[in-house]
C-alpha positions as CSV (number, residue, x, y, z in Angstrom):
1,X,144.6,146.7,49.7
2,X,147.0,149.3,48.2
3,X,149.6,148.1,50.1
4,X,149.8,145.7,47.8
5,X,149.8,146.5,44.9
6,X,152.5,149.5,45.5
7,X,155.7,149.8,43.4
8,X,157.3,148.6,46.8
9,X,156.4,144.9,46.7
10,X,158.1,143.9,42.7
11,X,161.3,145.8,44.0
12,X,161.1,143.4,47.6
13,X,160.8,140.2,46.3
14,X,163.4,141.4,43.3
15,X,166.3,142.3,45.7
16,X,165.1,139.1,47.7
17,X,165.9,137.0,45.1
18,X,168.9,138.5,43.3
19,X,170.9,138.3,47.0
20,X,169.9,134.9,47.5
21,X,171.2,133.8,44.3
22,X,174.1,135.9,44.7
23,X,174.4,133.7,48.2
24,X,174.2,130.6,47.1
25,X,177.2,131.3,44.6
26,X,178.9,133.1,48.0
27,X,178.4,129.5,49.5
28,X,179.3,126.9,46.8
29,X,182.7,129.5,46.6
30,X,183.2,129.1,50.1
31,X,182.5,125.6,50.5
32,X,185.1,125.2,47.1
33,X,187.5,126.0,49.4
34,X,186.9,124.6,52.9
35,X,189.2,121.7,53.9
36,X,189.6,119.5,57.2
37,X,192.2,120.0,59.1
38,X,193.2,117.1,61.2
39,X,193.1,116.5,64.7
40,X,196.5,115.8,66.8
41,X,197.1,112.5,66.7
42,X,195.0,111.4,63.5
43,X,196.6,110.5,60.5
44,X,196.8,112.3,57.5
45,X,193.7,110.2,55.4
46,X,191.8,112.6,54.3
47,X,189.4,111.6,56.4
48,X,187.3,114.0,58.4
49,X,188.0,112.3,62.0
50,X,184.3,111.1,62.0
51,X,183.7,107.7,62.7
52,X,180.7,105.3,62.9
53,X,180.1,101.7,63.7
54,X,184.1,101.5,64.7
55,X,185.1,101.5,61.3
56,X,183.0,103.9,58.8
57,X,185.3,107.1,58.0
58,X,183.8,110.7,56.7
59,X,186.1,111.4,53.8
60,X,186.7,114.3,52.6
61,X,186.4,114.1,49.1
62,X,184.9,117.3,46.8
63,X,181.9,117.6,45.4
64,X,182.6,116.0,41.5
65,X,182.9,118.5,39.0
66,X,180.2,117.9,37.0
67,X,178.2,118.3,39.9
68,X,180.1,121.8,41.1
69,X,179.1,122.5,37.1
70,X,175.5,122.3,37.8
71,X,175.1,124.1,41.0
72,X,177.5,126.8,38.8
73,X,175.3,126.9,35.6
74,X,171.9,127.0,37.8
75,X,173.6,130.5,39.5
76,X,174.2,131.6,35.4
77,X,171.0,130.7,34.6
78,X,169.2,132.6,37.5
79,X,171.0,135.8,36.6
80,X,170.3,135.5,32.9
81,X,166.6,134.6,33.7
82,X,166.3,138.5,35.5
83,X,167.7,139.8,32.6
84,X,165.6,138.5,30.2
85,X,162.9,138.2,31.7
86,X,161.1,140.8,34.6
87,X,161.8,140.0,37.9
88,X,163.5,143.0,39.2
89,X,161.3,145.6,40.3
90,X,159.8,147.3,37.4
91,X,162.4,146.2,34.8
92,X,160.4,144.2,32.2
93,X,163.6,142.4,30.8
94,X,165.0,142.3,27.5
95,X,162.8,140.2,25.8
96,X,159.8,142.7,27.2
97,X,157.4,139.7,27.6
98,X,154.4,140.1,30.3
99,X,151.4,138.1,31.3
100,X,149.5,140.7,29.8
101,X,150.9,140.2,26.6
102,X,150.6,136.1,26.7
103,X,147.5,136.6,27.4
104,X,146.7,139.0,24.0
105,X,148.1,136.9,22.2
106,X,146.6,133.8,23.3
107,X,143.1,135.8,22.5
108,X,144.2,137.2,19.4
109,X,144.9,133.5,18.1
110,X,141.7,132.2,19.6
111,X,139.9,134.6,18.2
112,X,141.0,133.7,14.6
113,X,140.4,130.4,15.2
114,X,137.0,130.7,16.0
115,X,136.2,133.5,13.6
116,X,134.7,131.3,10.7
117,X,132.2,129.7,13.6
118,X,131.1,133.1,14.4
119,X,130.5,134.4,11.2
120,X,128.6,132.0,10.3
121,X,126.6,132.4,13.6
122,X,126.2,136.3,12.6
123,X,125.0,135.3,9.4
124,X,121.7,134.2,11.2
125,X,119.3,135.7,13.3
126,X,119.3,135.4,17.0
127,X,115.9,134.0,16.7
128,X,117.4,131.4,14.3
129,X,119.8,130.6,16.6
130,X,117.6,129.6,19.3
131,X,117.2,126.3,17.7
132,X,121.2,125.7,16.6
133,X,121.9,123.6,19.4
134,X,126.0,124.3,18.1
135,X,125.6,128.1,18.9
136,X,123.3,127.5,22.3
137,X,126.5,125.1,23.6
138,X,128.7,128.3,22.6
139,X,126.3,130.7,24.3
140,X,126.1,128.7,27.3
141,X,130.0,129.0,27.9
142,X,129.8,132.5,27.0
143,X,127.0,132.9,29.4
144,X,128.7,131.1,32.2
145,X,131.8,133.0,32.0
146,X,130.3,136.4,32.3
147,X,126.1,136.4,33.3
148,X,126.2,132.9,35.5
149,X,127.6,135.2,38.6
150,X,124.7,137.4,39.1
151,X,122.0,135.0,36.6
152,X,122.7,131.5,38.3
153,X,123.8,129.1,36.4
154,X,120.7,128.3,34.8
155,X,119.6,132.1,34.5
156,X,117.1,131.4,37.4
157,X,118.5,135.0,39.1
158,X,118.5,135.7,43.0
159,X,116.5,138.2,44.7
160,X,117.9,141.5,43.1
161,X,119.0,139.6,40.0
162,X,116.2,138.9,37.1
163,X,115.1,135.5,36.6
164,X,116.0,135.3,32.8
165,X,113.4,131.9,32.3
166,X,110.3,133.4,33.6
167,X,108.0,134.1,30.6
168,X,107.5,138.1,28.9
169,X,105.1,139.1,31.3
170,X,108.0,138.9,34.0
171,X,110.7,141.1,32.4
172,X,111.5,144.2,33.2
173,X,111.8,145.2,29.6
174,X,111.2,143.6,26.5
175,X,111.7,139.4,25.8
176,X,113.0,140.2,22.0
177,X,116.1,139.5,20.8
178,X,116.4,143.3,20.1
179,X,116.3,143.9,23.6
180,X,118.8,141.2,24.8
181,X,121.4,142.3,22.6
182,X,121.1,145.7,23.4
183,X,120.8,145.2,27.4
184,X,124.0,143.1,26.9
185,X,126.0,145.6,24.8
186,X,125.6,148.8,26.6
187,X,124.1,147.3,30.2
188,X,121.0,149.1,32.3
189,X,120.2,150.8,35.2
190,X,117.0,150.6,36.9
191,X,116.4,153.1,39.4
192,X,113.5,153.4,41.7
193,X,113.5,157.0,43.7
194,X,112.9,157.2,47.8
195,X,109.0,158.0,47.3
196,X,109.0,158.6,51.2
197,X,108.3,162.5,50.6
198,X,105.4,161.9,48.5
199,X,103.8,159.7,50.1
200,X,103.8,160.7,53.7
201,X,104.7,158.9,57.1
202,X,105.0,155.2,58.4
203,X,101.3,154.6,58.1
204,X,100.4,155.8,54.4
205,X,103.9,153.6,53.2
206,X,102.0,150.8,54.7
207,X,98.5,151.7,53.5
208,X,100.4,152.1,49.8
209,X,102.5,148.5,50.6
210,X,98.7,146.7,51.3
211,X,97.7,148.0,48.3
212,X,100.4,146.8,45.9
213,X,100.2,143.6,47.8
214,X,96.4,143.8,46.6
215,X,97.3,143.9,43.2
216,X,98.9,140.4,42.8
217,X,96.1,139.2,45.1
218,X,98.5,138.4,47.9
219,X,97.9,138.2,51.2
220,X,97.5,141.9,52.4
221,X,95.2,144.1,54.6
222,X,92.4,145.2,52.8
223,X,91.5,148.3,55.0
224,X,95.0,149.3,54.5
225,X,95.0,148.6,50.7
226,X,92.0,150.7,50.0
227,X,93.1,153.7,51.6
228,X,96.3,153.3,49.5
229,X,94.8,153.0,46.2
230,X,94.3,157.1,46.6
231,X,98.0,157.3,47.5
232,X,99.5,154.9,44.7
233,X,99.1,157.8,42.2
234,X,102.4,159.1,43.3
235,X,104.2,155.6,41.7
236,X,101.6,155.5,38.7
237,X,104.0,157.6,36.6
238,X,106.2,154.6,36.7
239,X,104.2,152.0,37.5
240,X,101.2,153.0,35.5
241,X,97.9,153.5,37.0
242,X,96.9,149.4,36.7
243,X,100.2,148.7,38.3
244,X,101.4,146.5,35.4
245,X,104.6,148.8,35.0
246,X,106.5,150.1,32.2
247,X,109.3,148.1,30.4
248,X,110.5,151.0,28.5
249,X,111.7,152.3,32.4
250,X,112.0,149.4,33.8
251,X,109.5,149.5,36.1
252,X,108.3,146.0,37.4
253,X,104.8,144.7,36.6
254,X,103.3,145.0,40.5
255,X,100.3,142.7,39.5
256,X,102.2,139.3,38.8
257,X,103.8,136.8,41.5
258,X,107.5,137.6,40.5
259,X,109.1,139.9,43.5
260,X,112.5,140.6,42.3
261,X,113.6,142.7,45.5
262,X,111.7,140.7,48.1
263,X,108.3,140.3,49.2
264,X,106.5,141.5,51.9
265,X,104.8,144.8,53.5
266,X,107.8,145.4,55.2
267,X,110.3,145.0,52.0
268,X,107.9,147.1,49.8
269,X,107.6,150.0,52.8
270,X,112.0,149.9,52.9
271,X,111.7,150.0,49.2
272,X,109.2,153.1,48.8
273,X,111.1,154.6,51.7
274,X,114.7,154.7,50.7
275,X,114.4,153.5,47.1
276,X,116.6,151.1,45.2
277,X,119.5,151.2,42.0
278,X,120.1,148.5,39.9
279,X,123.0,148.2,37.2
280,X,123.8,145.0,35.1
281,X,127.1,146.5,33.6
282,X,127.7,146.6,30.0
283,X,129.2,143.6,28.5
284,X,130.8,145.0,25.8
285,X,134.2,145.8,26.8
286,X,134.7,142.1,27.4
287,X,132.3,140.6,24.7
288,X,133.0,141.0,21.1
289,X,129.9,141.7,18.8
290,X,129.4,138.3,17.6
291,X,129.5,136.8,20.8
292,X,127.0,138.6,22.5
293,X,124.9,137.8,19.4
294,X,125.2,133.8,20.2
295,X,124.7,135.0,23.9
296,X,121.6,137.0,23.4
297,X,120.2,133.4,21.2
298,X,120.8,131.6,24.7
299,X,119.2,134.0,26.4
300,X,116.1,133.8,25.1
301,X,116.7,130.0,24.8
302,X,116.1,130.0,28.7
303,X,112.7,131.2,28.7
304,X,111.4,130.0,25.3
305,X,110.7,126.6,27.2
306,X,109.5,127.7,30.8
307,X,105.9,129.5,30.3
308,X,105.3,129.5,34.6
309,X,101.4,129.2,35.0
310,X,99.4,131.9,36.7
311,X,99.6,131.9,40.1
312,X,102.5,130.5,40.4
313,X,105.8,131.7,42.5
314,X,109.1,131.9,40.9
315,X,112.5,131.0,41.7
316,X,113.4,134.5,42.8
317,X,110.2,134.8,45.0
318,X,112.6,132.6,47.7
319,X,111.3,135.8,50.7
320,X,108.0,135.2,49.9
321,X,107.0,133.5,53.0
322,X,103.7,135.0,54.1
C-alpha cells in the first residue's frame, strides 16, 4: 500500500499532465500550419482531392479563429490552473488551497452554525435529553457516523461488539449517563488474560467451560460443571465468585443469556485458553464535547425502551445454537 501513497505518484501524474497540455499546444501549432498540396493534374481549389458521391469536395478551409481562440485559451488556462492551484508534484500552488483546508473550513463554519443548538443541548442533562426528541434525531446522526460501524445501526452490536439496547444487567459497565460519556470520550479496553496456565490441560478448560455454562442454566454437562466449580476460583478475581462479573473491569456477567464473544463449550474453552482484547477507541479526537453529550442521550435512549425478559437470548447471542 505504500506504493501508493509515495512522493512518486503526485510528481507522475504532474509531468503526465503538464506534457500533454504542452502537446496539445505542439499539435494545434502544427496543424496551424499544415496545408494540402495538390495532386498533378488537380486544380488549384483548395480542395483537398477528396471526393464523395461524384461531387462532394474536402476543402481545405482553417479552423475559424474564434475557434483556434478557444483551443488557445483552454492551453492558457491549463497552465495557469497548475500554477495556482497544486497539481505538480508537491507544489501546493500560489493560492496554497488543499482539500484539507476546504474541508476545515467547511467544519469551522458548520460548527458555528450549529453552536447555539448545542449549547442549548449542554445546558441540559443527558438524562433530560433522552426525551428531546430534537437532540435524539441529532444523536442518531452522530451515532451513525461514528458508533453504527461496530454498534449496528440500531445499536443491536455483533458478536464481539456490545449490544447497546439490552437492559443494565447486560453491560459490561455501568448504564448511567456518567458512564456513556466517559466510555465515549476517552474509549475502553477490556482484556481478558490466557487462564490456560492456571487452570490446567484440555480437560479441566472444559470442566471450568461446563460450569460457566451452568451458571446461566444452559445446556452443559453437569459432571463436568461440578468438578469445575473448584477450578473457577482462578477467574473469580474478575468474575467474582457468583460469576455475575465486575463492571468496574469489565468483566461480563457469566450468569445471564447475553454471550458477547460466542457461545458454546468450545468458544468459552478458546477464550480461557488464549484469552481475548477488546478496544472501542476513544471518540474524542473526532467528537467535540457537546456532541458526545447528545450522543451519550441516544445512547441510553436505545435501551431505556427494550427491558429483554429473563430467559431470553439476545441479538448478539446469534452462535448460540446448542
Amino acid at each position: 500500500m505504500s506504493d501508493f501513497t509515495s512522493g512518486f505518484w503526485p510528481w507522475y501524474v504532474g509531468v503526465i499532465s503538464l506534457l500533454s497540455i504542452l502537446a496539445c499546444a505542439l499539435l494545434l501549432w502544427i496543424a496551424g500550419k499544415a496545408t494540402v498540396t495538390a495532386h498533378p493534374g488537380q486544380p488549384i481549389d483548395n480542395t483537398t482531392g477528396h471526393v464523395w458521391d461524384g461531387d462532394l469536395r474536402e476543402y481545405n478551409n482553417p479552423l475559424p479563429r474564434w475557434w483556434m481562440w478557444l483551443f488557445i485559451i483552454t492551453v492558457v488556462f491549463s497552465l495557469a490552473y497548475l500554477v495556482i492551484f497544486p497539481g505538480l508534484g508537491s507544489f501546493k500552488g500560489l493560492l496554497n488551497w488543499s482539500t484539507e483546508s476546504e474541508h476545515k473550513q467547511d467544519v469551522t463554519q458548520l460548527s458555528v452554525e450549529v453552536a447555539p443548538l448545542y449549547a442549548a443541548f449542554s445546558a441540559q442533562s443527558v438524562d433530560a435529553l433522552v426525551i428531546d426528541p430534537r437532540a435524539l434525531a441529532v444523536g442518531e446522526r452522530l451515532f451513525m457516523n461514528n458508533c453504527a460501524q461496530c454498534h449496528g445501526s440500531d445499536g443491536g452490536g455483533s458478536k464481539g461488539f456490545p449490544n447497546l439496547t439490552n437492559a443494565n444487567a447486560a453491560w459490561l459497565g455501568e448504564r448511567t449517563a456518567e458512564h456513556i460519556v466517559q466510555t465515549v470520550t476517552n474509549g475502553r479496553t477490556g482484556m481478558m488474560p490466557p487462564m490456560a496456565a492456571a487452570i490446567g490441560g484440555e480437560p479441566e478448560m472444559s470442566e471450568v467451560a461446563n460450569y460457566v455454562l451452568s451458571l446461566s442454566a444452559s445446556p452443559h454437562n453437569e459432571i463436568k460443571a461440578y468438578s469445575g466449580k473448584k477450578l473457577f476460583t482462578a477467574c473469580a478475581a474478575c468474575h467474582g465468585v457468583d460469576g455475575k462479573g465486575n463492571k468496574a473491569l469489565g468483566a461480563p456477567n457469566l450468569t445471564d443469556q447475553y454471550w458477547l464473544h460466542g457461545w458454546g463449550e468450545a468458544t468459552i474453552v478458546s477464550m480461557i485458553k488464549n484469552g481475548k482484547t477488546n478496544i472501542m477507541p476513544a471518540q474524542s479526537p473526532k467528537l467535540s464535547a457537546e456532541q458526545i453529550h447528545v450522543v451519550a442521550a441516544y445512547v441510553l435512549s436505545l435501551s431505556k425502551s427494550s427491558f429483554p425478559t429473563a430467559g431470553a437470548v439476545t441479538q448478539a447471542d446469534t452462535s448460540k445454537t446448542p
